[in-house]
N, C-alpha and C positions, 0 to 999 in steps of 0.2 A: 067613347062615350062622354063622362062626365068632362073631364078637361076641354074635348074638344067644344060641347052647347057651352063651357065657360066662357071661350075664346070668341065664340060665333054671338053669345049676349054682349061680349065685353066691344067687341066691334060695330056691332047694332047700336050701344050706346053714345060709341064715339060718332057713327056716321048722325046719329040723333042731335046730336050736340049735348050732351048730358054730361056736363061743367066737372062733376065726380071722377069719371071719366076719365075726361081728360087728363084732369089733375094727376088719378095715377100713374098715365104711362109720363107723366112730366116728370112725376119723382121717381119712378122706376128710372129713368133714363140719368135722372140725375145720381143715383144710388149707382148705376153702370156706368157712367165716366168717372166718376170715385171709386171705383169698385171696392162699393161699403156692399161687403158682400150680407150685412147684417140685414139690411131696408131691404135689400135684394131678398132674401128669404120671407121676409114680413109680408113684402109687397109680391111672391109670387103666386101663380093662382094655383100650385101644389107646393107648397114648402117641403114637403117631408119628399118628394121624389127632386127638388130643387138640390135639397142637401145630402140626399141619397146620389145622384150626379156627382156633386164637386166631392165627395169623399172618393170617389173611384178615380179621381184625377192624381196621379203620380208626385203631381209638382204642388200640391195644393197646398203647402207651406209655401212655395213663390209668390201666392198671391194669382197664378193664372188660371184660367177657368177651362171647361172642356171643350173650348168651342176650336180657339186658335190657341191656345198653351205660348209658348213663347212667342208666337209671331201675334202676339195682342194689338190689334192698333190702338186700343186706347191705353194699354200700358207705354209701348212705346210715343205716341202722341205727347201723353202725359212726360212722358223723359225728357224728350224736346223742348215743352213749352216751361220746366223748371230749368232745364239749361238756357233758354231765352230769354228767360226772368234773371237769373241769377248772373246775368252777363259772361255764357262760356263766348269763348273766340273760337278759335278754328279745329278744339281739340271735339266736337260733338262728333266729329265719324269715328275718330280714335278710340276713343275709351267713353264706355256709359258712364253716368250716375255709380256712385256705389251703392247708394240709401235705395236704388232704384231695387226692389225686390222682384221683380217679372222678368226682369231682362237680365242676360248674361253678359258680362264684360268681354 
């Protein structure tokens, strides 16, 4: 019921062009390549079944969430693009990140 007429207004809005909108799923999305899991609660359109979810996640001191748990792309992505910043050489297959908290060494 409710969640779902929330999703079905919230997509009427966007095919509208309703600028608000938009905006949200912009910082949602930005809040989810950061996974600032904080914005992510703010901005869901049930926070308390959002964080009722990641509490049931095993690893949720990882930082991973229930969708893909370790196999994250955007944690992993994220690994990548600070080893590509921070100048790794040939060691990126060998050994992650250690700061990286989603991914296992």
């Amino acid at each position: 019921g409710i969640i779902a007429s929330r999703i079905a207004a919230h997509s009427g809005d966007i095919a509208k062009g309703v600028k608000e909108a938009w905006q949200w799923d912009y910082d949602m999305s930005k809040a989810r390549k950061a996974l600032d899991w904080a914005t992510m609660y703010e901005k869901a359109l049930d926070s308390d079944r959002a964080r009722e979810y990641r509490a049931d996640v095993q690893d949720e001191e990882r930082g991973v969430c229930t969708m893909c748990g370790e196999f994250c792309a955007i944690a992993s992505s994220t690994a990548i693009e600070r080893l590509l910043v921070d100048g790794a050489k040939g060691d990126l297959l060998i050994k992650l990140p250690a700061e990286c908290p989603w991914l296992r060494s």
